[in-house]
N, C-alpha and C positions, 0 to 999 in steps of 0.2 A: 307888521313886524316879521320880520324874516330872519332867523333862528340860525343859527352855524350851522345846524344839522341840518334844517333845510336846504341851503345853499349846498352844501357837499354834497346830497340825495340830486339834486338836481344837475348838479353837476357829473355824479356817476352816472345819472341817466341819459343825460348828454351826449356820454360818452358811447352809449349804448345803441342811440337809436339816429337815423339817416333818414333822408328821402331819396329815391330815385324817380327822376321822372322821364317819363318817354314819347314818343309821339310816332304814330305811320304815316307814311307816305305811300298810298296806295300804287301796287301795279296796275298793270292793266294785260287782257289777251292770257295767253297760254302761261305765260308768266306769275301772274299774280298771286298764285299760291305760294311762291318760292318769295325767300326775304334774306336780306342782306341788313347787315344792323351795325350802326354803326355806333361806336362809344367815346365817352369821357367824361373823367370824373373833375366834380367842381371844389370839390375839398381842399382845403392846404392844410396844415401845421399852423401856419402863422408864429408865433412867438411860445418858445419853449424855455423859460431860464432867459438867461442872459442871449439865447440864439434866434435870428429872425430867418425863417421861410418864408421866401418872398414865391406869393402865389401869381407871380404874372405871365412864369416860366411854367412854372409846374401847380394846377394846370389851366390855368385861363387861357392860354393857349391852343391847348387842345379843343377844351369847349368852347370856344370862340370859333376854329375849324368845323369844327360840327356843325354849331348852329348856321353860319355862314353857307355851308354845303346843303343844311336844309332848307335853307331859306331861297337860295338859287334853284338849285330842286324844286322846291315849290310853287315856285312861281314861273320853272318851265315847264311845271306840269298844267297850273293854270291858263299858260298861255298856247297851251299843247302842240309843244312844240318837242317834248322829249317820245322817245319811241311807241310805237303801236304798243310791242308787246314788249314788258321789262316788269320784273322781280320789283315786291313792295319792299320797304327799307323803312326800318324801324331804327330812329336816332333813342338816345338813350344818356341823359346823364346821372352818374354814379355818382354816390354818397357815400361816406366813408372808406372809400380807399389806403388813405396816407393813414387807417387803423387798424390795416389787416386786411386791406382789400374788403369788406364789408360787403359792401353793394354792389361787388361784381357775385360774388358768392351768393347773395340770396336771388340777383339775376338768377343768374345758373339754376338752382334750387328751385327755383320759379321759373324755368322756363315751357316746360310742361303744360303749365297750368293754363299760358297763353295760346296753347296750339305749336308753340315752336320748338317744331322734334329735330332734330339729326334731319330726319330726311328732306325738310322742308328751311331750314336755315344751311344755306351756300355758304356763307359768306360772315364774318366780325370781324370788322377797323376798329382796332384800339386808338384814339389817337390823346398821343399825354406829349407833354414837351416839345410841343411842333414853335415854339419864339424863336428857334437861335437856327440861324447855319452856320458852321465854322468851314472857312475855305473851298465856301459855294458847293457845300457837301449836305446832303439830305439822309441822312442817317434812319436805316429802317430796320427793324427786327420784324419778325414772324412769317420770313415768307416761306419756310419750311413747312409752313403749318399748312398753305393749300397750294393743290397740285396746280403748276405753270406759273403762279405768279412770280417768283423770281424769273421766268424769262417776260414777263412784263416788265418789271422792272429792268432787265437787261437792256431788254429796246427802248427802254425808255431813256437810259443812259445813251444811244446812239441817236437818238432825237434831235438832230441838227438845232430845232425851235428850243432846246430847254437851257435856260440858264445856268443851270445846276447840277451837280452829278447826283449821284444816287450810291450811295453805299450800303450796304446788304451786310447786316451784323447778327450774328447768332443770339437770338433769342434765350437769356439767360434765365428764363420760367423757363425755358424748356430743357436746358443741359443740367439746370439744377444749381 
């Protein structure tokens, strides 16, 4: 028998508590100490009242990119056929996001704890909402955050090979 109060208690608990899980992909050579991490959270909303967030967009999409990139990854690593020397990359999906960002914040909090300082993590791809192109447009926020990458992304708009442009959006975590 399960009690009202219990149902609500577990339900505030619910509310409270996440998993993150992550996995590396080791480097190799001169590299290997340095890590590049990439993210996305598997959370949705789902049904709130009478409103439905549909998690297909936001973000099975992203984590679908993810894992897809590690799986490739991985098995060019097995087949060794990715570089001598390259940075490990630590994938990572986040829990409790759509509550307050949750699971990027005790990331964060916790990143320490793993060894990854400032001086040794390059590099974090968020990737949330990767479903949809509107007008063969690839919509990116954060390049402000590391030095050169918008002019990768530049060249990469003049990419004869790419189907699709590349649009360069200011980062609205970071203007506030």
């Amino acid at each position: 028998n399960v009690s009202e109060q219990t149902v609500d208690e577990v339900i505030e608990l619910a509310d409270r508590l996440g998993v993150n899980a992550g996995a590396v992909l080791p480097g190799a050579g001169d590299l290997a100490g340095e890590f590049l991490m990439v993210c996305a959270h598997y959370d949705h909303l789902g049904k709130r009242g009478d409103a439905i967030y549909r998690g297909a967009d936001d973000n099975a999409s992203g984590t679908a990119a993810m894992l897809l990139l590690a799986e490739q990854l991985s098995a060019e690593a097995a087949a060794g056929t990715l570089p001598a020397n390259r940075r490990s990359i630590v994938f990572v999906a986040l829990d409790g996001e759509e509550q307050g960002l949750r699971g990027s914040k005790y990331l964060v909090d916790h990143l320490a704890d793993a060894s990854l300082t400032r001086q040794v993590l390059k590099c974090v791809l968020n990737f949330d909402m990767m479903g949809r192109l509107r007008n063969d447009t690839l919509y990116l926020a954060g390049s402000e955050t590391i030095d050169g990458l918008r002019e990768i992304f530049d060249a990469a708009n003049h990419d004869a090979k790419s189907n699709f442009k590349i649009a360069i959006l200011v980062d609205m975590w970071l203007t506030g």
